[in-house]
C-alpha positions in Angstrom: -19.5 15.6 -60.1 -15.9 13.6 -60.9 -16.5 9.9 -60.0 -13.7 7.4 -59.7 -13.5 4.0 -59.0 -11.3 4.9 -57.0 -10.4 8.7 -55.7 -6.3 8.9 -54.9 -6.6 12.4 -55.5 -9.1 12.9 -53.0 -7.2 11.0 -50.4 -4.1 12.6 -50.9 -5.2 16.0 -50.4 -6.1 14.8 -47.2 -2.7 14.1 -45.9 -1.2 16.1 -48.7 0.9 17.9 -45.8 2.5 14.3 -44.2 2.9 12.8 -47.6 5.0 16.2 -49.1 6.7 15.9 -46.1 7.9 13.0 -46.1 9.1 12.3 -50.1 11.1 15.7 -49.1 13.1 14.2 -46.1 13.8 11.2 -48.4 15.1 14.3 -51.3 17.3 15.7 -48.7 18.8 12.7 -47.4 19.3 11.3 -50.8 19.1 7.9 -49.6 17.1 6.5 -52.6 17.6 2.9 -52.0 17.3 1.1 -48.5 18.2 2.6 -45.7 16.0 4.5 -42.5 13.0 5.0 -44.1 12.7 1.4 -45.3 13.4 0.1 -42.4 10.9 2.2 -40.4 8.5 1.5 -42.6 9.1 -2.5 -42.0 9.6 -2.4 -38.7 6.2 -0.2 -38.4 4.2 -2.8 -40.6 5.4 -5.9 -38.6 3.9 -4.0 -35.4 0.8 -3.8 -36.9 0.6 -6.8 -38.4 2.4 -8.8 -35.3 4.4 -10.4 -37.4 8.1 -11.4 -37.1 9.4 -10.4 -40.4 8.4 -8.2 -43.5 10.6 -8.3 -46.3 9.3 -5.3 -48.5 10.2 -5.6 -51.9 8.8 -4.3 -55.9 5.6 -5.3 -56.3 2.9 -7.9 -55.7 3.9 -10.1 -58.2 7.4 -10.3 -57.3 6.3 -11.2 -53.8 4.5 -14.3 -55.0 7.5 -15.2 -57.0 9.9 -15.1 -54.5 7.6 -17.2 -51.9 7.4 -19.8 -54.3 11.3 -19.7 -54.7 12.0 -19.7 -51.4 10.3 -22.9 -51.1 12.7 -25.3 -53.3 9.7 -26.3 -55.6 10.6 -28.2 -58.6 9.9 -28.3 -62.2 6.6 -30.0 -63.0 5.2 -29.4 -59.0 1.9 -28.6 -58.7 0.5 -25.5 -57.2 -3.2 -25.5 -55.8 -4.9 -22.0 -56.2 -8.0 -20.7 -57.2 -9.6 -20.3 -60.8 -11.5 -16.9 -59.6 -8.4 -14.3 -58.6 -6.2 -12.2 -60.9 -3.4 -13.5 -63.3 -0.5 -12.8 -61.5 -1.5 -15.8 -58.7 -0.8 -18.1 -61.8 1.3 -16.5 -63.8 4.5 -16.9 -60.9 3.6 -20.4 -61.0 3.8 -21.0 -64.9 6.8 -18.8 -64.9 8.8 -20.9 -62.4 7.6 -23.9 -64.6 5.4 -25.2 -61.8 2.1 -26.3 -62.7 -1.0 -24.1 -61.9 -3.9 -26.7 -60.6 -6.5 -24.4 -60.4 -9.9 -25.1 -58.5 -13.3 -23.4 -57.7 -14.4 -21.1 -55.3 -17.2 -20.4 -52.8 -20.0 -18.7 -54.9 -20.3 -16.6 -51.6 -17.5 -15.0 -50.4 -15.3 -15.6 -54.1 -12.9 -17.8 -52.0 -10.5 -20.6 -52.8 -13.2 -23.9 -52.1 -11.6 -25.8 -49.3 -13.6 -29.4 -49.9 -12.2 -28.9 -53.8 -8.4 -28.9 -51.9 -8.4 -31.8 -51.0 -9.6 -33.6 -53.9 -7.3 -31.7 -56.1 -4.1 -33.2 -53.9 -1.4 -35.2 -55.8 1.7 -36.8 -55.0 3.1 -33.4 -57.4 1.4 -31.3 -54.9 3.6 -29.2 -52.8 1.9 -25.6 -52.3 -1.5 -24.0 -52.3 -1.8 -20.6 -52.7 -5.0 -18.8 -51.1 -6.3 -15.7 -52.5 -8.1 -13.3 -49.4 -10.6 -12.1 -52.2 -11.9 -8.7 -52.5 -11.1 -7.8 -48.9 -11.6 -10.7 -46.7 -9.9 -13.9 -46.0 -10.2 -17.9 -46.9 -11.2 -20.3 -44.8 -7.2 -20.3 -43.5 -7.5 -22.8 -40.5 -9.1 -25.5 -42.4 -6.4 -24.7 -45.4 -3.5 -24.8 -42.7 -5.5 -28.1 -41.0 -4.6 -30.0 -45.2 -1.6 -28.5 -45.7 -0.3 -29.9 -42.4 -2.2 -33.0 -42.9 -0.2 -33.7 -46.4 3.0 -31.6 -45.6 2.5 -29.0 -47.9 3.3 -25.2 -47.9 0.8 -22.4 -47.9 1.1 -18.6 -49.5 -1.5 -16.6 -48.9 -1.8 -13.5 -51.8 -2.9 -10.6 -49.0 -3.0 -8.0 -51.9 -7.0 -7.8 -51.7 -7.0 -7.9 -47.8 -4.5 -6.2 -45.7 -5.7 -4.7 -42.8 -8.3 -7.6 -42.3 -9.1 -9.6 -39.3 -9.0 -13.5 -39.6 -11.2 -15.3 -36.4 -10.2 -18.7 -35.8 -12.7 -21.1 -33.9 -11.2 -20.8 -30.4 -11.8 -17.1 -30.2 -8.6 -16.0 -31.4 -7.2 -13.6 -34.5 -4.9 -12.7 -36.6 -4.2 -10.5 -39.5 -4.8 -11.5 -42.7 -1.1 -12.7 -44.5 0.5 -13.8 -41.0 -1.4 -17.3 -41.3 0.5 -19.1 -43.1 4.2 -20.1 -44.5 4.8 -16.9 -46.1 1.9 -14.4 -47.0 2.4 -11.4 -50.0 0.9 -8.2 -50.7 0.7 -5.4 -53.0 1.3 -1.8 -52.7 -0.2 -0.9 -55.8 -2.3 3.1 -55.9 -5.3 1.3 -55.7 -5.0 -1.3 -52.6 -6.3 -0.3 -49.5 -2.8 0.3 -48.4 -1.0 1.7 -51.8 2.2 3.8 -52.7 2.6 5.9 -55.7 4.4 3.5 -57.9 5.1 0.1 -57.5 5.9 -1.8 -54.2 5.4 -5.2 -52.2 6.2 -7.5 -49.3 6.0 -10.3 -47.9 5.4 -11.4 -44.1 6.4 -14.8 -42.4 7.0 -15.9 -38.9 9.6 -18.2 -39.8 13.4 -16.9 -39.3 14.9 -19.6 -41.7 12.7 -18.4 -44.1 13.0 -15.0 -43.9 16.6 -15.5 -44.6 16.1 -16.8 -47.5 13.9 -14.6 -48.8 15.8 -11.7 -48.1 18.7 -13.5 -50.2 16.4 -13.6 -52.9 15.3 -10.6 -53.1 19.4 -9.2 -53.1 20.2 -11.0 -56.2 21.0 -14.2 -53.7 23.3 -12.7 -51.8 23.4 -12.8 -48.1 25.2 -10.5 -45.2 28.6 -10.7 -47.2 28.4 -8.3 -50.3 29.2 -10.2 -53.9 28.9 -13.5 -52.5 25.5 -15.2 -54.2 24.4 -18.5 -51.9 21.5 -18.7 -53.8 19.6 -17.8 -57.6 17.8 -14.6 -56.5 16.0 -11.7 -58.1 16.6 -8.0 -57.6 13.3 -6.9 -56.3 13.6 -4.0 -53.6 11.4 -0.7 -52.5 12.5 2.4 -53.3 12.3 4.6 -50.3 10.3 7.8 -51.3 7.5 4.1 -51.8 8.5 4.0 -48.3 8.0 7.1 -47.1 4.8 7.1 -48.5 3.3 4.1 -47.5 4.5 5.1 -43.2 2.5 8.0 -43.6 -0.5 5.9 -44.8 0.0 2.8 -42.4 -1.2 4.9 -39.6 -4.4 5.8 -41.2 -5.4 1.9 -42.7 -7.6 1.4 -40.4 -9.3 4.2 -40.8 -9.6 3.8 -44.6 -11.3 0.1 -43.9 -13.7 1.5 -41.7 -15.0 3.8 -44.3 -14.9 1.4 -47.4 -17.1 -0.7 -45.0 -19.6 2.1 -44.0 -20.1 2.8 -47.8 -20.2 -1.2 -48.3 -23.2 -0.8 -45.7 -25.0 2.3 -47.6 -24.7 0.5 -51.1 -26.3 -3.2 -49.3 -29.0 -1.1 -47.9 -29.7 0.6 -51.2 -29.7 -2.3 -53.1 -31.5 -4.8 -50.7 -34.9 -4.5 -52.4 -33.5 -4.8 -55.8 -33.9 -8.7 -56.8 -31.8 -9.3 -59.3 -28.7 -8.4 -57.1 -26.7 -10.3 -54.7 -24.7 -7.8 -52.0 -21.1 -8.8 -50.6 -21.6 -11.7 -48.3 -19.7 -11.3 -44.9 -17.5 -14.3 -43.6 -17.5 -14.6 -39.8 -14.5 -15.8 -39.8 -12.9 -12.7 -41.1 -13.6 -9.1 -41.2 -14.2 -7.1 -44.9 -11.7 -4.6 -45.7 -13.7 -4.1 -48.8 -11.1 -3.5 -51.5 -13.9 -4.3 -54.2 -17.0 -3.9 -53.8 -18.7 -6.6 -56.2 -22.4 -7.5 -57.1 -23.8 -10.4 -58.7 -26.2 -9.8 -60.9 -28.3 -13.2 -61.5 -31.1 -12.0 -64.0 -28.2 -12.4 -67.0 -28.5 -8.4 -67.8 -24.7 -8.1 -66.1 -23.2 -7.0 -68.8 -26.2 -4.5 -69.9 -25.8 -3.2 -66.2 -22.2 -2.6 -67.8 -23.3 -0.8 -71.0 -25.5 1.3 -69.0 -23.5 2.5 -66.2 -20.7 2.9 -69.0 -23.1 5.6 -71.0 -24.2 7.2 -67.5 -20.6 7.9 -66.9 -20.7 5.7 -63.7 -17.1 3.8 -63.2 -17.8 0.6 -62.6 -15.1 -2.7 -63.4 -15.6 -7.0 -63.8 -13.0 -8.4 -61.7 -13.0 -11.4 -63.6 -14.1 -11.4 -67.0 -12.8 -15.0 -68.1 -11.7 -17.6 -65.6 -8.3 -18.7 -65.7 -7.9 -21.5 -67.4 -10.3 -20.1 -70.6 -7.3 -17.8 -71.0 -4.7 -18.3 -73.6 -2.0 -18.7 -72.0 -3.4 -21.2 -69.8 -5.5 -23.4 -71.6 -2.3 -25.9 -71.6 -2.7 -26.7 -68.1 -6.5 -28.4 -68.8 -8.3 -29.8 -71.1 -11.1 -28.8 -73.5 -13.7 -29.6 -71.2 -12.4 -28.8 -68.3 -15.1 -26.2 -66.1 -15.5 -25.4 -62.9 -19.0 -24.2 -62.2 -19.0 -21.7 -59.6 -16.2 -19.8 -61.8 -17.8 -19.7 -65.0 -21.3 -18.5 -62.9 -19.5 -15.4 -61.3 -17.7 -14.5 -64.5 -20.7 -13.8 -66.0 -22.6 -12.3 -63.1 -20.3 -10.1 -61.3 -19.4 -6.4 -61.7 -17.7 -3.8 -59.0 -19.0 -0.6 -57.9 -16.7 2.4 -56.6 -15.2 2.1 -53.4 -12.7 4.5 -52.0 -12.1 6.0 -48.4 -13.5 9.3 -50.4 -17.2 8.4 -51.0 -20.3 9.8 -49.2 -23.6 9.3 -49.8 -23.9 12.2 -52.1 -21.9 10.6 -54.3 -23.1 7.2 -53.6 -26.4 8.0 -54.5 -25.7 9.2 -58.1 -24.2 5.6 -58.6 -27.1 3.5 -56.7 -29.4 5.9 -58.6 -28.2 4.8 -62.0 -27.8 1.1 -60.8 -31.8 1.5 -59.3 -32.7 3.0 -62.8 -31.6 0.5 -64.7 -33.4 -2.2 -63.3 -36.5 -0.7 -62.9 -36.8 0.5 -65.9 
């Protein structure tokens, strides 16, 4: 039995018949760049989402990058965001010369600590930068409740979380992205909602902003060709990206519903074994279970590792070294600088496969090697 973290080729034999079909129209029209099947596919992702405005572009990272652009920041600003999350949620902000203020995160749900916000404020501060973890959202009404309070903007990276539900306390929802200023996602294979290359966007409710972040993405030029009203990038997706990604809007729903129902057959497997801590569940938001990610608290994570490693089980630490530990961010704090909860889940956490493909069969070689282990 092939395992994968996670199983692409499984899921695209499943709509290998919409997916062929549609990268051929795109062939035949030869339309490559822009055009109808870009524009169906935004138009079909701001109906789902219910949001105003997507601006697809080349990837995740660019997304965050032109956000942050689009927002005037200066030289020497400082950015709030969260130790725990990937390198590209700092790396946009070192890159623009901003400066990455990075704080801890809930040792629950792996999301951006809202009582650290605060405290982390400056008269430099002019963003934060919430990262929906793993497949469910930040605490985004308090976040929007500070930012308001101190007039700052708000990007949420949605690249872990499309598709989920955010619940605010009077009853009402949202999608996850749609919250705040400007939210960005990636199209990577692997996301719950991924292409076959590269590819991006970013959603806002704001038409001023939009503008200008359509600019950006054209090289900084707006409705009149060669005429550059702002510094912009040249960050755009390709439409056979697009084609794909239509086809595989309509079935993201679907796709969460089975990561979760697997994310309920691991918890129930594991719920006996002690020395493991299953996904926590916000209320506030639903879990579109991107990852799904133990903690193990007995200090044998990275034996867990070595054996699931040998057992041919694929298994992955999303995050091996906080932030600021790495190299090319140890300039932004000093020497003894440590935030806690970070360090804790660095060591403790490790991520089982989750895919729209699994079924218990194959879940129970994996919880069988996992179950092994420990009770050996």
């Amino acid at each position: 039995m092939k395992l994968h973290m996670v199983d692409l080729g499984g899921q695209y034999a499943r709509i290998k018949s919409e997916i062929d079909e549609s990268i051929q129209e795109v062939l035949n029209s030869t339309v490559f760049i822009g055009g109808p099947v870009v524009n169906a596919f935004k138009e079909n992702l701001q109906t789902y989402l219910n949001v105003k405005h997507v601006i697809p572009c080349a990837n995740g990272t660019d997304s965050l990058q032109m956000a942050l652009m689009a927002m005037d920041l200066q030289p020497g600003d400082e950015v709030i965001l969260p130790a725990f999350t990937y390198v590209a949620t700092a790396e946009v902000i070192a890159l623009l010369k901003l400066k990455p203020v990075m704080i801890d995160v809930n040792p629950d749900d792996f999301n951006i600590r809202v009582e650290d916000i605060k405290s982390n404020i400056s008269s430099k501060t002019k963003a934060i930068v919430p990262v929906h973890l793993f497949g469910q959202c930040a605490n985004m009404e308090e976040i929007m409740k500070i930012a308001k309070e101190h007039h700052l903007y708000v990007i949420e990276d949605n690249a872990q979380a499309i598709g989920s539900d955010y619940l605010f306390s009077n009853g009402t929802s949202c999608k996850s992205g749609t919250i705040s200023h400007v939210g960005s996602t990636s199209f990577f294979p692997s996301k719950n909602l991924g292409c076959y290359g590269d590819g991006g966007a970013l959603f806002t409710n704001d038409d001023e902003m939009a503008n200008k972040l359509r600019m950006i993405a054209n090289h900084g030029q707006g409705s009149v060709r060669y005429y550059h009203d702002v510094v912009g990038v040249n960050s755009r997706l390709d439409a056979i990206q697009a084609a794909i990604l239509n086809v595989k809007l309509k079935y993201l729903d679907d796709y969460a519903a089975k990561r979760r129902q697997a994310a309920d057959y691991y918890d129930q497997a594991f719920s006996t074994l002690s020395s493991l801590i299953t996904p926590f569940r916000n209320k506030q938001s639903t879990h579109v279970f991107h990852q799904y990610t133990l903690r193990v608290t007995d200090g044998r994570r990275d034996a867990l590792k070595a054996h699931l490693d040998q057992k041919g089980i694929p298994n992955a630490i999303y995050y091996p070294v906080p932030l600021y530990k790495q190299k090319a961010y140890k300039k932004y704090s000093d020497e003894h600088f440590i935030l806690p909860v970070t360090e804790q889940l660095s060591d403790e956490v490790i991520s089982l496969p989750i895919h729209t493909e699994l079924n218990p069969e194959i879940q129970d070689v994996i919880i069988g090697e996992v179950r092994s282990f420990f009770n050996s």
